[in-house]
C-alpha positions in Angstrom: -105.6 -78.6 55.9 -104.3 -82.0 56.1 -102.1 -82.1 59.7 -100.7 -85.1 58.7 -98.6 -83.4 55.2 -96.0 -80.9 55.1 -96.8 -77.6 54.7 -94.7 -75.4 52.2 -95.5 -72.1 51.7 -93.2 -70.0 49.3 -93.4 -66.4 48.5 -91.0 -65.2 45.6 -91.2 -61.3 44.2 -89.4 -59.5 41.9 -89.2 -56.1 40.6 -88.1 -54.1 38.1 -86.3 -56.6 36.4 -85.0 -56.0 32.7 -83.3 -58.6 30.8 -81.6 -58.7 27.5 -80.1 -62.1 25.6 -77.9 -61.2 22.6 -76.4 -64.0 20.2 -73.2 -63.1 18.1 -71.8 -65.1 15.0 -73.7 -68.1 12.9 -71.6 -71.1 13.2 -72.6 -73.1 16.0 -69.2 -74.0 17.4 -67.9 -69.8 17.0 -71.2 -68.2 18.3 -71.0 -66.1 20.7 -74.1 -65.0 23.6 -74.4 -62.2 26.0 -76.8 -61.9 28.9 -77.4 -58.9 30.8 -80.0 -58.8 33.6 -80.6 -55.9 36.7 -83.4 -56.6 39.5 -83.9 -53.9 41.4 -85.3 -55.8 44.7 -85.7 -59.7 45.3 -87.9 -61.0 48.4 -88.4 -64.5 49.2 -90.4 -66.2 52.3 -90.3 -69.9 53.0 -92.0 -71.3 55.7 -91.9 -75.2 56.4 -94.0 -77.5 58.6 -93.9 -80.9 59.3 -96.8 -82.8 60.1 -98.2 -82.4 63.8 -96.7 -85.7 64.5 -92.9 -84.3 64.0 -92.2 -81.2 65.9 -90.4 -78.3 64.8 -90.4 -75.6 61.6 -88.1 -74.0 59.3 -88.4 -70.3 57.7 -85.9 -68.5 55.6 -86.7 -64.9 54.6 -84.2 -63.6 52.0 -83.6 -59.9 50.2 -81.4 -58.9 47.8 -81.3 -55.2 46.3 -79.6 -53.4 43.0 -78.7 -56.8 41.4 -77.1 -56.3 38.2 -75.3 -59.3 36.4 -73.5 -59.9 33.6 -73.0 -63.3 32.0 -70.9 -64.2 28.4 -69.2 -66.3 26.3 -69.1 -69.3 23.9 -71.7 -71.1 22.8 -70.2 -73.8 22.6 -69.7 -73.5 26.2 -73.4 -73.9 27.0 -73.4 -77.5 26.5 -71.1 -78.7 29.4 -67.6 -80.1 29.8 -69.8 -83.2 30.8 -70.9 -84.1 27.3 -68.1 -84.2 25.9 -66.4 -86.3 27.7 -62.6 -87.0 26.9 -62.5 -84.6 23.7 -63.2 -81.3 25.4 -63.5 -79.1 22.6 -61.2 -75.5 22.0 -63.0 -72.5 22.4 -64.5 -72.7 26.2 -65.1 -69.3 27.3 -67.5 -68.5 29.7 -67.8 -65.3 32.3 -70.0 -64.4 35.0 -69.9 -61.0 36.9 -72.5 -59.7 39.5 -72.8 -57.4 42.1 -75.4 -56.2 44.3 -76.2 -53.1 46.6 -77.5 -55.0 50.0 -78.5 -58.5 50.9 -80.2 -60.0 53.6 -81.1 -63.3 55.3 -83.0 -64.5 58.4 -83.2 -68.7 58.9 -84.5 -70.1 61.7 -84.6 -73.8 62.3 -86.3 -75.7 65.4 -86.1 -79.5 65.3 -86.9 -82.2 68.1 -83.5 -84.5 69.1 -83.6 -88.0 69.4 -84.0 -88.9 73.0 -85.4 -85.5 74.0 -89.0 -83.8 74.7 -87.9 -80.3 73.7 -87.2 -78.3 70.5 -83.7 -77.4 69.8 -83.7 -73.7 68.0 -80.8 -72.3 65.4 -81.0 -68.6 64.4 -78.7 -67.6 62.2 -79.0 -63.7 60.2 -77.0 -61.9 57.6 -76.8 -59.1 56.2 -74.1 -57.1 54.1 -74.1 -53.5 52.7 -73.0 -54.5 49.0 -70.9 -57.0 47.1 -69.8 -58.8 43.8 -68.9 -62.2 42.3 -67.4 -63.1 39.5 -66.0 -66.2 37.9 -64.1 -67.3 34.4 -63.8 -71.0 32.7 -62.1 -71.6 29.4 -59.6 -74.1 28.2 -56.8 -71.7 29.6 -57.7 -70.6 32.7 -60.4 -70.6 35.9 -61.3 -68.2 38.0 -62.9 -66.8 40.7 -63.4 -63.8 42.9 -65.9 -62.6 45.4 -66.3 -59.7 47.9 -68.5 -58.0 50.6 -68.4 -55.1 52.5 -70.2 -53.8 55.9 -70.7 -58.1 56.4 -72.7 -58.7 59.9 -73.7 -62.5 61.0 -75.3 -63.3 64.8 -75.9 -66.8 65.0 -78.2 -68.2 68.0 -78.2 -71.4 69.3 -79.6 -73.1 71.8 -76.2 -75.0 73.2 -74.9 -72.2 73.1 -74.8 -69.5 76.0 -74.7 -66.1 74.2 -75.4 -65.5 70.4 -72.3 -65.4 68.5 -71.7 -62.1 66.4 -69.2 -61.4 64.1 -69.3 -58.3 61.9 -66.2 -57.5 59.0 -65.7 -54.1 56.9 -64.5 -56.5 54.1 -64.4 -59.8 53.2 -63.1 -61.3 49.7 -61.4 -64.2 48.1 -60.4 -64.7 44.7 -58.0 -67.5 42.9 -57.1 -68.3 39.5 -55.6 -71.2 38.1 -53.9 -72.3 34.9 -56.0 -75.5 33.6 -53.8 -76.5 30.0 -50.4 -78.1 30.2 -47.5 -76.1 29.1 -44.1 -76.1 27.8 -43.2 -73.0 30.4 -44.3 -72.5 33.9 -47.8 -70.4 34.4 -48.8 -67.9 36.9 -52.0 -69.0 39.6 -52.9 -66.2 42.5 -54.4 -65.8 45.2 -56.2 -62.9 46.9 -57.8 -63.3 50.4 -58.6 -59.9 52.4 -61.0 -60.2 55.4 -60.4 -56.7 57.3 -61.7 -55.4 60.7 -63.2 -58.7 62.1 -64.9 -58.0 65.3 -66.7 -60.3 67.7 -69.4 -59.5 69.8 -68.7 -58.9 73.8 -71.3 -61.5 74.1 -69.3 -63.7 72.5 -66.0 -62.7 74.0 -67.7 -63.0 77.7 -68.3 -66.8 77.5 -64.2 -67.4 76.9 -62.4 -64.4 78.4 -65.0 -62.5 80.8 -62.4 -60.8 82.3 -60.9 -59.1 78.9 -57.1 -60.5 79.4 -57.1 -60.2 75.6 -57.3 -56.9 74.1 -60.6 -56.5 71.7 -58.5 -55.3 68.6 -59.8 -55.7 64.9 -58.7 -58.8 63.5 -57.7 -58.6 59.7 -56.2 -62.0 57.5 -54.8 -60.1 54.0 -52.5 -61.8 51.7 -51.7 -61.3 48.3 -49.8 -64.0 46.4 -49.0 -65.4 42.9 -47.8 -68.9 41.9 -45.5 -70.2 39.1 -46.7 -73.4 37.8 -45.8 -75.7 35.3 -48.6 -77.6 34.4 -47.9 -81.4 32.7 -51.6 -82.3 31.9 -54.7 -80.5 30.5 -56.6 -80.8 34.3 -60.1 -80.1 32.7 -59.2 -83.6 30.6 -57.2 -85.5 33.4 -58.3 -89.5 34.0 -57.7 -89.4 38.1 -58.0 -93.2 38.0 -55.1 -93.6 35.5 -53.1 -91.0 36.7 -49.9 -92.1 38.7 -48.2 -88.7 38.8 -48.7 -85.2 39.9 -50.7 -83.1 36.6 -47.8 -80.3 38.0 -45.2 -78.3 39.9 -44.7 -75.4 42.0 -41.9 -73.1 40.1 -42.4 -70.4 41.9 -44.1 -68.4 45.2 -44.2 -64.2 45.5 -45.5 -63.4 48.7 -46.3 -59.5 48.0 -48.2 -59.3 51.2 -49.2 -61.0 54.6 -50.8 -59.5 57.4 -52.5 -61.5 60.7 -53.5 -59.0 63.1 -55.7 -60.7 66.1 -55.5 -59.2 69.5 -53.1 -56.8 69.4 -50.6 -58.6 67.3 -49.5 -58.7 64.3 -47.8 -60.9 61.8 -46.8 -59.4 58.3 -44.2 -61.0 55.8 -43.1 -61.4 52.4 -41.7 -64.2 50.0 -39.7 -64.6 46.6 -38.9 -68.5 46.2 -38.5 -70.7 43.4 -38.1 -74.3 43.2 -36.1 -76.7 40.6 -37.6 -79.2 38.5 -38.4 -82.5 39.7 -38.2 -82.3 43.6 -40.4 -84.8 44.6 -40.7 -82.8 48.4 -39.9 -79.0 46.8 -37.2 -77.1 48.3 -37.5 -73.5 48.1 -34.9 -71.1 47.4 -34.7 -67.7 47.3 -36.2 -65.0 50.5 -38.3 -65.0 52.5 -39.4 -62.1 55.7 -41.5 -62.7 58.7 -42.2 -60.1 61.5 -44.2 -60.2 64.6 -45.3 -57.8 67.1 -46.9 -58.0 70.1 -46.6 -62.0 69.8 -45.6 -62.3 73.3 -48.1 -59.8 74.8 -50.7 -61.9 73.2 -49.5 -64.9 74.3 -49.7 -63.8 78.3 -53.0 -62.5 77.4 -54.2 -66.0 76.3 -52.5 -67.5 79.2 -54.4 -65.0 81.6 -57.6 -65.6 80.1 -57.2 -69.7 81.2 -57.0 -70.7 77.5 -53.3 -71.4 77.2 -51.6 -73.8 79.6 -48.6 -71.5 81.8 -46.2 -73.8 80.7 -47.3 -74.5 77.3 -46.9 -70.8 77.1 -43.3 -70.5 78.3 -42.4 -73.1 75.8 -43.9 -70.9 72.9 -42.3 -68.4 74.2 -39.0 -69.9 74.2 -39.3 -71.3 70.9 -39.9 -67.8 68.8 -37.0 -66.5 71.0 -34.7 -68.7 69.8 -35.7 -69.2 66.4 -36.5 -65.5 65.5 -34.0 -63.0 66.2 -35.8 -59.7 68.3 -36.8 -56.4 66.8 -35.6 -52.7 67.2 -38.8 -52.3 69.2 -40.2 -54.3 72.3 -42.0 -57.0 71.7 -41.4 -57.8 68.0 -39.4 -60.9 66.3 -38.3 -61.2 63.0 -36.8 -63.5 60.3 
């Protein structure tokens, strides 16, 4: 082969894949389509290489089992937003929903830096036990929403002393907007729920070697919904014409929050509205905070070197006199 090209080799399988495309209706602009597809395992191999002149590689193995995804909607939809322009047609519907039984990923990188005779190396491999995605466009309303569980990542770099690995029992995310205007206000939520997030003792050596900070499951959950009055159709809006916010926040529900890291934890709740034409909105309503173990933690941190002594007696100072203390030790609340 020719050492002075790129070599590319790319090796893509498939199997037991069954498709089906269905249309629905005869008039173009109310037709309706409906694609249902399942692979039962996907495998994919890249391997890149320079030209002998330029050190390095690249190779990205890839594996995805039990895909199954459904996609529907408008025809009509098809075409793009883009095409049309300024007149963005009624009847945008579209919907995508997948999920999957186990995926898989290996990358490896090497590259030569400037001013240097040696190859740099970054590892990075994932794998999860199962997830799903789905989003939802239409002149109403986006959306969005995906999800994994058993989620394990060990990155490996060179600069760095000790791979990095993080492993989760859940992680998702998942928003929704309103998109028209509207004479009354209109809900948006949001979802996010990343549970049991543990680092590797590796990684936790190269910071805190003595294990001043307690090794505890870290979990970010919160669960909230939005009140928004919406002044201009956003999937229409001119951003170089527009001298005014397309809309305002009516409302915030808090139904849950929970930060635990290091054996703390945070949890609260909200109900807060705001009036009309605030151009910095003012909340009223109620709103909850507790922590517990916040000042444990905070010793911790100073222990471990990465919180200055006095930095830490002033944070400690500050939640005592702004929170009022728990029936338990350790715990603050407002």
């Amino acid at each position: 082969p020719d050492q002075s090209l790129t070599a590319l080799d790319v090796i893509f399988v498939l199997s037991d894949l069954d498709a089906t495309y269905r249309l629905f209706g005869t008039a173009p602009e109310t037709m309706r389509f409906r694609d249902d597809t399942t692979v039962g395992q996907m495998r994919m191999l890249v391997d890149l290489t320079p030209p002998a002149s330029e050190p390095g590689w690249m190779k990205l193995g890839l594996q995805l089992d039990g895909f199954e995804s459904l996609t529907q909607g408008s025809l009509i939809t098809l075409a793009g937003p883009a095409m049309f322009m300024d007149d963005i047609p009624r009847g945008l519907d579209l919907q995508l929903e997948s999920s999957y039984d186990r995926f898989g990923m290996e990358f490896s990188f090497a590259f030569q830096p400037i001013f240097s005779n040696e190859l740099t190396m970054i590892a990075l491999n994932s794998s999860n036990g199962g997830g799903s995605a789905a989003t939802g466009f239409s002149n109403e309303e986006m959306s969005f929403d995906v999800s994994a569980q058993d989620v394990s990542v060990l990155l490996d770099m060179d600069e760095v002393e000790a791979p990095i690995a993080v492993t989760a029992a859940e992680t998702g995310l998942s928003l929704s907007i309103p998109v028209e205007a509207g004479d009354t206000p209109q809900e948006a939520t949001a979802r996010i729920n990343y549970t049991d997030i543990v680092l590797g003792e590796m990684a936790w050596a190269m910071f805190d070697p003595q294990g001043a900070i307690p090794r505890d499951p870290a979990s970010v959950i919160l669960d909230a919904s939005a009140q928004i009055q919406v002044f201009l159709d956003l999937l229409s809006i001119d951003f170089e014409t527009m001298i005014a916010p397309p809309g305002e926040l009516r409302g915030l529900d808090v139904e849950e929050l929970r930060i635990t890291a290091g054996g703390a934890a945070l949890t609260g709740a909200a109900d807060l509205s705001f009036a009309p034409g605030q151009f910095e909105p003012m909340p009223e309503g109620t709103a909850s905070l507790q922590l517990s173990g916040g000042e444990a933690l905070l010793e911790a941190l100073v222990a471990a070197g990465l919180v200055d002594p006095t930095e830490g007696a002033f944070v400690t100072g500050f939640m005592n006199g702004f929170l009022e203390p728990g029936e338990e030790p350790d715990t603050l609340g407002a």
